[in-house]
C-alpha positions as CSV (number, residue, x, y, z in Angstrom):
1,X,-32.0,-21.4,-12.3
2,X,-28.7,-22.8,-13.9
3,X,-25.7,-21.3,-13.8
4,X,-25.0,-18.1,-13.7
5,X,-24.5,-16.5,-17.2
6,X,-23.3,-12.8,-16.8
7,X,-20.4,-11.7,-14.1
8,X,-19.1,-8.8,-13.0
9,X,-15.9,-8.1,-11.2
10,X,-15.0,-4.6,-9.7
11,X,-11.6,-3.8,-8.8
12,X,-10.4,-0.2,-8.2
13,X,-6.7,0.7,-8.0
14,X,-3.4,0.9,-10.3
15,X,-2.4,-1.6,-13.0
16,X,-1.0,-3.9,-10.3
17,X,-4.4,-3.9,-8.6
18,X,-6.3,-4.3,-11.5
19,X,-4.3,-7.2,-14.3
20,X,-4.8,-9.9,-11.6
21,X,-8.0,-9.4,-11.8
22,X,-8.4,-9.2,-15.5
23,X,-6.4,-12.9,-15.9
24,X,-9.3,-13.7,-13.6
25,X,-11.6,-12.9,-16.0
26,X,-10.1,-14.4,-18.7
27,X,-10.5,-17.6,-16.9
28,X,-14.1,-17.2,-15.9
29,X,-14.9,-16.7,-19.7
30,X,-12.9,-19.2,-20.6
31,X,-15.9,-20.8,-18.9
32,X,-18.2,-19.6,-20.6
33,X,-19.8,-16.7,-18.3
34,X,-20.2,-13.2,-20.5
35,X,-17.9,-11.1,-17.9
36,X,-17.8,-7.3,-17.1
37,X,-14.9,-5.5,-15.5
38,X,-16.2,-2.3,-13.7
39,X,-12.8,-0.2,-12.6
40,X,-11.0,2.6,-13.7
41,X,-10.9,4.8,-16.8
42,X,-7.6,4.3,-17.8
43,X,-7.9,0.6,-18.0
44,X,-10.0,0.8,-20.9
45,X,-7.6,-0.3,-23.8
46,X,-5.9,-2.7,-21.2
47,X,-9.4,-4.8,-20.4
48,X,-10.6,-4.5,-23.9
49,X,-7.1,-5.9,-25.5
50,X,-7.8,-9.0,-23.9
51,X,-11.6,-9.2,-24.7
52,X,-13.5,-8.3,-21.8
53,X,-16.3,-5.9,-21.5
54,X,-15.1,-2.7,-19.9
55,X,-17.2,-0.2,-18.2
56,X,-15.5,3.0,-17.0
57,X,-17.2,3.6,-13.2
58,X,-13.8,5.2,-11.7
59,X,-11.7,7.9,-11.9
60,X,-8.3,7.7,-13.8
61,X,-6.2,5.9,-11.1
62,X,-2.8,6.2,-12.5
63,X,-3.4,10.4,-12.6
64,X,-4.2,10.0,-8.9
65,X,-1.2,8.2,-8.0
66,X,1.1,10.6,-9.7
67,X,-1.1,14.0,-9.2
68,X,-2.9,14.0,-5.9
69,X,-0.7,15.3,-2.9
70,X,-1.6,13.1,-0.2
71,X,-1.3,10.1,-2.5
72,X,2.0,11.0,-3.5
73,X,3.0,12.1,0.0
74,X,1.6,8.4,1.3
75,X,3.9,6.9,-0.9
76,X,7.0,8.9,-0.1
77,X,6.5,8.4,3.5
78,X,5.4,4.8,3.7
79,X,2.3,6.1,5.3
80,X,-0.2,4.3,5.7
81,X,-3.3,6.5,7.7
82,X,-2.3,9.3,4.7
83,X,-2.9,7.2,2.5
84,X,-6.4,6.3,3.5
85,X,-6.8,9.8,3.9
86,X,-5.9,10.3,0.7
87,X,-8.3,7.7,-0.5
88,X,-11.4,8.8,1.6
89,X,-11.1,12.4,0.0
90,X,-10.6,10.8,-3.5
91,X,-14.2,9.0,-2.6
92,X,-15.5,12.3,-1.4
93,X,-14.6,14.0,-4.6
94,X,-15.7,11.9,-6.9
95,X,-18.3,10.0,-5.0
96,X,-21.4,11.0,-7.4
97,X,-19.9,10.1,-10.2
98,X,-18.6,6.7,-8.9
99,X,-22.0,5.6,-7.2
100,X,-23.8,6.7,-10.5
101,X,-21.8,5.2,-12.8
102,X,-21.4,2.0,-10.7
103,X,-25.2,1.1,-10.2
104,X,-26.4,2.1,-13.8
105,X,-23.8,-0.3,-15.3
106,X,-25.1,-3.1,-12.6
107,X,-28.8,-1.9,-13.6
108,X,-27.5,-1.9,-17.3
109,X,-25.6,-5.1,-16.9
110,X,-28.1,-7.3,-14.7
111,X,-25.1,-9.6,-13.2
112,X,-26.1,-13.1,-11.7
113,X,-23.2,-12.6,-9.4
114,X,-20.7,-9.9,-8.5
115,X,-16.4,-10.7,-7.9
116,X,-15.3,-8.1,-5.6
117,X,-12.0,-7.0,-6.3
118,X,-9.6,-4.7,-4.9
119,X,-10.9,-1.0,-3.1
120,X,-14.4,-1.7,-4.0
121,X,-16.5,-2.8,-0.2
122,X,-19.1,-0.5,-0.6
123,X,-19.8,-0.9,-4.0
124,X,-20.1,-5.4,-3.4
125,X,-21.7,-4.7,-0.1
126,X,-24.1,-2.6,-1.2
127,X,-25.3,-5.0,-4.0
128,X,-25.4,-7.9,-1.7
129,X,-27.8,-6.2,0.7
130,X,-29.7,-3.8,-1.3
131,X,-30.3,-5.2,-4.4
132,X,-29.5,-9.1,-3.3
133,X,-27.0,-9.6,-5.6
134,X,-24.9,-12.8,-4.7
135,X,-21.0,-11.6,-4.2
136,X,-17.9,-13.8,-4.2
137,X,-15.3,-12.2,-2.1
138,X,-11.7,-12.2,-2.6
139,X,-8.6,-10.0,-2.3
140,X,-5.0,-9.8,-3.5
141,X,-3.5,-9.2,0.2
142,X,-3.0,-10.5,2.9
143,X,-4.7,-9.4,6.0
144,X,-5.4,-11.7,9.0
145,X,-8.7,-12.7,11.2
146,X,-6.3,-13.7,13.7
147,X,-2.6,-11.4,13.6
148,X,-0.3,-13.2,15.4
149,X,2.1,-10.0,14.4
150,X,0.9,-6.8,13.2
151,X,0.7,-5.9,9.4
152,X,2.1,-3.1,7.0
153,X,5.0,-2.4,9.2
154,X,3.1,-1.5,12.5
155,X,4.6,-2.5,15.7
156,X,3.0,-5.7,17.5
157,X,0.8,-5.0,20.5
158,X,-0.1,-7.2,23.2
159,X,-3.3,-8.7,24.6
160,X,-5.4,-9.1,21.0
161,X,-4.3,-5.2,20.6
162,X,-3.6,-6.3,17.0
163,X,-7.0,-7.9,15.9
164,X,-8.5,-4.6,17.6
165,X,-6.0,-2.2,15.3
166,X,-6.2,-4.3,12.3
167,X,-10.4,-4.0,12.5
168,X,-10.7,-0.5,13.5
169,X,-8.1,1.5,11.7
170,X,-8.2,-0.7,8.5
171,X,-11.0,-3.0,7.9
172,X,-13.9,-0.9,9.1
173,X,-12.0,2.3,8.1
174,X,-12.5,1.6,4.3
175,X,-15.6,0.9,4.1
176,X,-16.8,3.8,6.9
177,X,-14.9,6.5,4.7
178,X,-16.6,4.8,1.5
179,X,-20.1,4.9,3.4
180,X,-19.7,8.9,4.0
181,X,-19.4,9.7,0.5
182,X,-21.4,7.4,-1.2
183,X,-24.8,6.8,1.3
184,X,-26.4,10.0,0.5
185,X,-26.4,9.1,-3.1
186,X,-27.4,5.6,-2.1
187,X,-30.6,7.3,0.1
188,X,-31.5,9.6,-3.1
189,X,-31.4,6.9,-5.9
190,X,-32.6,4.0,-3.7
191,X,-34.3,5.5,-0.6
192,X,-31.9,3.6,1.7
193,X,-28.7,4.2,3.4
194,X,-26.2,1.3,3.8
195,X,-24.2,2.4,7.3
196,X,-26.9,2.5,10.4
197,X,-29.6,1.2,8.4
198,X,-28.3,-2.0,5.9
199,X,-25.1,-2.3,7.7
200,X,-23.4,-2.7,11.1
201,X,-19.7,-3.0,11.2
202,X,-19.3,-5.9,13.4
203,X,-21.3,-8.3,10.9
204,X,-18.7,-6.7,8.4
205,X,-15.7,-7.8,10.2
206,X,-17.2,-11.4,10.1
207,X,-17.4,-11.0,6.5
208,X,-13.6,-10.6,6.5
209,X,-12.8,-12.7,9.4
210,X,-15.5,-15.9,9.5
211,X,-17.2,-15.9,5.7
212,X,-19.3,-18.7,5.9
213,X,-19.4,-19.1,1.6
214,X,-15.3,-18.2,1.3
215,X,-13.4,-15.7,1.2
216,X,-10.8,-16.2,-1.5
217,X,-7.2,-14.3,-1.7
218,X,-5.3,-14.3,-4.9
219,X,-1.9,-15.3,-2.8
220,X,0.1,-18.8,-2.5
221,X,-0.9,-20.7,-0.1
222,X,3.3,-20.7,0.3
223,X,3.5,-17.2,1.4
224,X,-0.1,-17.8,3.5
225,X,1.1,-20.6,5.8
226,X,3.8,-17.7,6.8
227,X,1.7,-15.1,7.2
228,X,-1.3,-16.2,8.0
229,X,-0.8,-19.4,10.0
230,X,-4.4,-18.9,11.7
231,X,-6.9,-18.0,8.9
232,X,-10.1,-17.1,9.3
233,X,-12.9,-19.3,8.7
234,X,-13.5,-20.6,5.3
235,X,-10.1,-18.6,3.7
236,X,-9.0,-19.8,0.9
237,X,-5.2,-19.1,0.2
238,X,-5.8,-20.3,-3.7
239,X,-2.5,-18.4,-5.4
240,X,-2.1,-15.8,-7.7
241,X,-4.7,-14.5,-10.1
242,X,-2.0,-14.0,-13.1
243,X,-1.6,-14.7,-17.3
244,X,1.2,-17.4,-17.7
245,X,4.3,-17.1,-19.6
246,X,2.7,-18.2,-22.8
247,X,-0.1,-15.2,-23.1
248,X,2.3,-12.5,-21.8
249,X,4.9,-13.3,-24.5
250,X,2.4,-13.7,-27.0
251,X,1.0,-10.3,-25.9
252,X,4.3,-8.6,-26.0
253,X,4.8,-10.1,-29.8
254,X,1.8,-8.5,-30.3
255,X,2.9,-5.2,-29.8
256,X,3.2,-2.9,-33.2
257,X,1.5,-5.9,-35.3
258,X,-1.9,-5.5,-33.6
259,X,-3.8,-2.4,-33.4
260,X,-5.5,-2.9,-29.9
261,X,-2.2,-4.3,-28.5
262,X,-1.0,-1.8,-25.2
263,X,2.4,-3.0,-24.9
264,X,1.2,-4.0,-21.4
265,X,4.3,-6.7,-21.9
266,X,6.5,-4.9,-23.6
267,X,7.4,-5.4,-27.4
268,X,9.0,-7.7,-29.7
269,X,12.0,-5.4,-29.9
270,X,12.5,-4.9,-26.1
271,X,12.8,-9.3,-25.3
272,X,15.4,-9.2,-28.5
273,X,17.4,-6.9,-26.7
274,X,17.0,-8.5,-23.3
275,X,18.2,-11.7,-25.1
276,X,21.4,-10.0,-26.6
277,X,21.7,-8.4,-23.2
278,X,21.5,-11.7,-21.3
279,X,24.0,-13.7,-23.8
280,X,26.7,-11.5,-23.3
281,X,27.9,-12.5,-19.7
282,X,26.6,-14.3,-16.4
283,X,22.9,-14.0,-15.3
284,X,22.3,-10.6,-14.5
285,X,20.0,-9.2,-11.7
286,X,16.5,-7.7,-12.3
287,X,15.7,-4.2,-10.2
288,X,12.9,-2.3,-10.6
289,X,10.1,-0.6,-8.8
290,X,7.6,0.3,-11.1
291,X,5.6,3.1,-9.7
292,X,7.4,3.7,-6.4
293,X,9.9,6.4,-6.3
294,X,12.7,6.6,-3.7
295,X,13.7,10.8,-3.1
296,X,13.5,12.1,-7.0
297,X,14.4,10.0,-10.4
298,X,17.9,11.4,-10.4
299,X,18.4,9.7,-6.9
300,X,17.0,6.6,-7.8
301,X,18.9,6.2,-11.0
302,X,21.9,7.0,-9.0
303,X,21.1,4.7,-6.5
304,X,20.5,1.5,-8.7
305,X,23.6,2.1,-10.7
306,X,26.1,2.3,-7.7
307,X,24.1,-0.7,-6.5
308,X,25.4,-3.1,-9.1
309,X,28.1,-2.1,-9.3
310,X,29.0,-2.4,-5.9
311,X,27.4,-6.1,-6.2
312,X,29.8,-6.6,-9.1
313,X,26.4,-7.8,-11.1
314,X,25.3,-7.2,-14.5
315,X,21.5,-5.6,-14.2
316,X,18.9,-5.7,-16.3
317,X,16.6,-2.5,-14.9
318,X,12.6,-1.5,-15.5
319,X,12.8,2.5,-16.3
320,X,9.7,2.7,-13.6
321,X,7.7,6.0,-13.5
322,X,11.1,7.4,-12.3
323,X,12.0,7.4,-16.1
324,X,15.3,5.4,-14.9
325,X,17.7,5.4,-18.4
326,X,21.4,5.8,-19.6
327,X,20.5,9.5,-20.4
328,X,18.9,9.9,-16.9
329,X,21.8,8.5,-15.4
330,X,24.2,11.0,-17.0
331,X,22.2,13.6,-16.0
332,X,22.7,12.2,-12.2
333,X,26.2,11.8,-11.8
334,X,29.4,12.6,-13.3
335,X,31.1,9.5,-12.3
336,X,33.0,8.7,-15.0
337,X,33.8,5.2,-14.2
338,X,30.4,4.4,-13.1
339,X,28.7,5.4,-16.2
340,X,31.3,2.9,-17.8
341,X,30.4,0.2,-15.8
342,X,26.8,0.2,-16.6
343,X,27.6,1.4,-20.3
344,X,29.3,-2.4,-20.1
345,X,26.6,-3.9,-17.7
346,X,23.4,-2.5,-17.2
347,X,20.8,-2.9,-19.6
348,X,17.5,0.0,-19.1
349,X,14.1,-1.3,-20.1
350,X,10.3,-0.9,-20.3
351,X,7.8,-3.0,-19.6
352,X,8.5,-6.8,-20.3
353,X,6.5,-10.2,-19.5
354,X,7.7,-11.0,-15.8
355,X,7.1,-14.8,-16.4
356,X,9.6,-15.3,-19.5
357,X,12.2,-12.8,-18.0
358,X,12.1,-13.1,-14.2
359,X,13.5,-17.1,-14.9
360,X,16.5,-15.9,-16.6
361,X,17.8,-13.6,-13.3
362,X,19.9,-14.7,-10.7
363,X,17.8,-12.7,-7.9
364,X,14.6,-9.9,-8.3
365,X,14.8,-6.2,-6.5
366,X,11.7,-4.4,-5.8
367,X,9.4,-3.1,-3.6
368,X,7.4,-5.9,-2.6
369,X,3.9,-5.4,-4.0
370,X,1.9,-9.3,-4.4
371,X,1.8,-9.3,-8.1
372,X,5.8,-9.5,-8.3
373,X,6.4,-11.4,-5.4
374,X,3.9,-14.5,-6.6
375,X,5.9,-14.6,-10.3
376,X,9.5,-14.4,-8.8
377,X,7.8,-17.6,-6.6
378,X,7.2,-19.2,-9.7
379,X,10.6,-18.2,-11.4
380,X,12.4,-20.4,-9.1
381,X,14.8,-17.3,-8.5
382,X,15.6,-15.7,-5.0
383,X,13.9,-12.1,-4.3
384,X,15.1,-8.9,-2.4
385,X,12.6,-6.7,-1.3
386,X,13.1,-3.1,-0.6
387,X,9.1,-2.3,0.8
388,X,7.6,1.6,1.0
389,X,4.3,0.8,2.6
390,X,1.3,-1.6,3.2
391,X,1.8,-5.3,2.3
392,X,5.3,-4.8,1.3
393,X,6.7,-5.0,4.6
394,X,5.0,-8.2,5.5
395,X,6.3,-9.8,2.3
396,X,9.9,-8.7,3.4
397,X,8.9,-10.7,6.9
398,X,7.9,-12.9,4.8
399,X,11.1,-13.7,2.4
400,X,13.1,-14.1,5.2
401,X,10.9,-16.5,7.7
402,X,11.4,-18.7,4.5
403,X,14.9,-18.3,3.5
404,X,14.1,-17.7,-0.4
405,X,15.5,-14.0,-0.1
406,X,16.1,-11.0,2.1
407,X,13.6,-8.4,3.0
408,X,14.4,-5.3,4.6
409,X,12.0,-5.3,7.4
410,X,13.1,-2.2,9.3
411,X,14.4,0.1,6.6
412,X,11.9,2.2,3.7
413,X,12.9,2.4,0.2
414,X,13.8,6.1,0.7
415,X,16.3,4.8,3.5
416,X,18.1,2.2,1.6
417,X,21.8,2.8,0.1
418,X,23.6,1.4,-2.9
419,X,25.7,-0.6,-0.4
420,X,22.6,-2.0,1.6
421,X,21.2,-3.4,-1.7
422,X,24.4,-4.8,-2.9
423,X,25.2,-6.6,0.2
424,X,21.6,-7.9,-0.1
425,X,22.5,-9.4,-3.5
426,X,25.5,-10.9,-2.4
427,X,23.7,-12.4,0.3
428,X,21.3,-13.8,-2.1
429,X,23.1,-14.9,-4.9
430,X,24.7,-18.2,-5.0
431,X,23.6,-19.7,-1.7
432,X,20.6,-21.6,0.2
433,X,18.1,-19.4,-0.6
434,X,18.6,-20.3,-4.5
435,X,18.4,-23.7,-3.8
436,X,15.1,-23.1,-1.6
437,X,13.6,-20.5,-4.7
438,X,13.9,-23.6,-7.0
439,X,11.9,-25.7,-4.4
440,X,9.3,-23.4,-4.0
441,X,8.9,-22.8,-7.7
442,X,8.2,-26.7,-8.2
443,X,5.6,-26.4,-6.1
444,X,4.2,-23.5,-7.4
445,X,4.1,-25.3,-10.3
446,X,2.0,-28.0,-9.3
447,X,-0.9,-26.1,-8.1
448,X,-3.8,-24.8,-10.0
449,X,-4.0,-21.5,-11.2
450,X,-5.4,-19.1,-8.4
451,X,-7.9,-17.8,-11.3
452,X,-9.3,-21.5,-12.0
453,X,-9.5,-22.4,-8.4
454,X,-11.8,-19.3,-8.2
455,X,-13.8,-20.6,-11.4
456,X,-14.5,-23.7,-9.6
457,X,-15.6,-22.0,-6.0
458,X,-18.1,-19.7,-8.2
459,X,-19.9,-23.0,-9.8
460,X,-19.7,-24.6,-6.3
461,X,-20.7,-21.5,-4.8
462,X,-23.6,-21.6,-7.4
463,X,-24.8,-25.2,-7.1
464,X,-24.8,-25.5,-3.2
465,X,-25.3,-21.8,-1.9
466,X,-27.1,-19.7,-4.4
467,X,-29.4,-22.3,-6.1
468,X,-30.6,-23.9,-2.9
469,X,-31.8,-20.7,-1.1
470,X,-29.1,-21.0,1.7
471,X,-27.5,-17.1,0.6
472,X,-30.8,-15.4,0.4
473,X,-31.4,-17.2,4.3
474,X,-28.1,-15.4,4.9
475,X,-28.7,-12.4,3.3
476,X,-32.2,-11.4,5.0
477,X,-30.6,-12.8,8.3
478,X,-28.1,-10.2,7.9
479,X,-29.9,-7.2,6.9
480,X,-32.4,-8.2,10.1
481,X,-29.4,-8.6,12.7
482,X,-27.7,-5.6,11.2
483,X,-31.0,-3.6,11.4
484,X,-31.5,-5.0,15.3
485,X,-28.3,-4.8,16.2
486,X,-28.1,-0.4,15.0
487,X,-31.1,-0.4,16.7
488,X,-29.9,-1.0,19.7
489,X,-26.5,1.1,19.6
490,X,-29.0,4.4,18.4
491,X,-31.2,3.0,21.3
């Protein structure tokens, strides 16, 4: 057979869901596999810039994140149920549309092999038992097999309560609402169903929790250890999926001298002013929160501003989707001697490459999500996390089980105060936990890339598993005991 020649990797979600998984494929290419990425509209120009083959499957994510009331709601509240909700009726909406444009691209296409990414279960699972297509698992978050505490900012239950909550209300949940939508397209186009006929949930959760292949999450094995001190079988903590400093710069000097260039890094004029910025005084701190959005923009811009200067810091601050600015700022408050201080000491920016800037902080503020947390790891700076929902609370856990930050574990975003966040920097800044950032960012360092440690489990995965016959044995295994096993619950 050889090796596999054409991949495909499908990944639903916002920027943040989807980038780690294009500096994935950028390393699988790099390889020499002709790679498709199969995810949202908008990320056309985004995938393209950086020469992979785009096909357009979903709907516009980042007008669903700012437009649809229960996502927007979900985010204010930190909810996590709403926002499944929200996502199950997205599916529902646009279900046709996704299933048809999925499987004529994988008809279109013809992958060897299939990298699921983030949102997309039914989609991989679908392919794997249907139309035997071999699937390489990962994810960008963290979820225990085994949760010794709960996730996403539930309360711990006793007695294996939290495995039971975690599988249920989560895990099954995605793929169940996905299944809803998207089998009775699945029965017309392929005369099969995949929930009660292909599927039964249990052998799902094994998927998750005892993989026998892998199961590969794009998260340091630094922040795993603390998290997930009991993985699953076969997981495979094997570090962020990301572009290094070098590409992201290069990609933000692109900007305005390339035609295809999206500014997805900023621009050459935005580092020049960060530069000035930063030579003017003492290391300032980074906030920003991209698309979260504590109350309204005026609040936020409020609340940022007070913040430094109750920390006494100079601030270098990402404008976000709450449009955060001088102007904005004026708009806010009145405070004459505020808007002086950050006239003086607060600089207001758009995007910028993380991995060149983050190194030149003293400390990181922002919500938490994996992407940001990973490159602060490699900055060698300390973090403060201020979560909303999901994973972001568990990374707040997680900053201060290992000392290289503060995470506010108990309050939201929406709850915080200027003088919560500035006692958090002081707290930060100048102590052990600087020391401790610098420690783990040696390490982080030394390890492969999480997006070449993936290359290599795909040609191992290849060699031993798919060449050999052993996942087709597992595949018709499946679909058998899946098939006996609904049998029995209809029975």
């Amino acid at each position: 057979m050889g090796k596999p020649q054409k991949i495909v990797i499908t990944c639903l979600g916002s920027r943040g869901d989807v980038q780690p998984y294009i500096a994935l494929g950028m390393a699988i290419k790099a390889a020499g596999y002709e790679v498709h990425m199969l995810t949202n509209d908008n990320h056309s120009q985004l995938v393209n810039e950086f020469g992979l083959n785009f096909v357009g499957c979903f709907i516009d994510a980042e007008d669903a994140l700012k437009n649809d009331p229960l996502l927007v709601k979900s985010q204010a509240d930190g909810d996590v149920m709403t926002f499944l909700n929200a996502m199950a009726e997205i599916t529902k909406k646009a279900g046709e549309r996704h299933f048809k444009d999925f499987f004529d691209a994988i008809e279109d296409i013809k992958p060897d092999l299939i990298v699921k990414g983030t949102l997309s279960e039914y989609f991989a699972v679908f392919s794997m038992l249907a139309l035997k297509i071999p699937v390489v698992w990962t994810s960008l978050n963290i979820i225990p097999s085994n949760n010794h505490r709960m996730i996403f900012g539930f309360p711990s239950l006793p007695c294996g309560l939290n495995n039971v909550m975690v599988r249920k209300l989560l895990i099954e949940r995605i793929l169940t609402d996905q299944a809803a939508s998207l089998d009775p397209f699945a029965q017309k186009k392929y005369g099969m169903k995949l929930q009660g006929e292909l599927l039964n949930l249990r052998w799902w959760w094994d998927v998750i929790a005892n993989q026998p292949f892998g199961y590969l999450v794009g998260v340091s094995p630094t922040v795993g250890k603390v998290l997930d001190p009991a993985p699953g079988k076969n997981f495979i903590y094997c570090g962020q999926f990301a572009m290094d400093e070098k590409e992201q710069v290069q990609k933000a000097s692109d900007f305005g001298l390339k035609k295809q260039a999206s500014g997805i890094f900023g621009s050459p004029k935005a580092m020049e002013d960060i530069k000035a910025f930063i030579e003017k005084g003492s290391k300032p701190i980074f906030m920003g929160w991209g698309s979260m959005t504590a109350k309204s923009p005026k609040y936020m811009v409020k609340l940022v501003a007070e913040a430094a200067k109750l920390a006494g810091a100079r601030a270098i601050v990402f404008e976000g989707w709450a449009h955060m600015s001088m102007d904005a700022l004026r708009s806010a408050t009145e405070d004459a001697e505020l808007l002086k201080y950050c006239e003086e000491n607060v600089l207001f920016v758009g995007k910028t490459p993380h991995a060149w800037l983050f190194p030149q902080c003293s400390c990181v503020i922002h919500h938490g999500g994996a992407g940001t947390l990973s490159t602060c790891l490699k900055a060698g700076v300390p973090q403060i996390i201020t979560p909303v929902f999901l994973d972001q609370w568990d990374h707040a856990y997680f900053l201060n089980k290992s000392g290289i930050g503060y995470g506010f574990e108990k309050k939201q975003l929406t709850n915080l105060t200027a003088v919560d966040i500035a006692e958090a920097v002081k707290k930060v800044n100048g102590n052990v936990a600087m020391e401790k950032a610098a420690m783990v960012a040696k390490e982080e360092v030394e390890m492969n890339t999480g997006a070449q440690r993936v290359v290599e489990f795909i040609e191992n995965f290849w060699t031993k598993s798919v060449e050999t016959g052993e996942w087709s044995k597992y595949v018709e295994k499946s679909i058998k005991d899946n098939k006996e096993s609904n049998a029995r619950c209809c029975g």
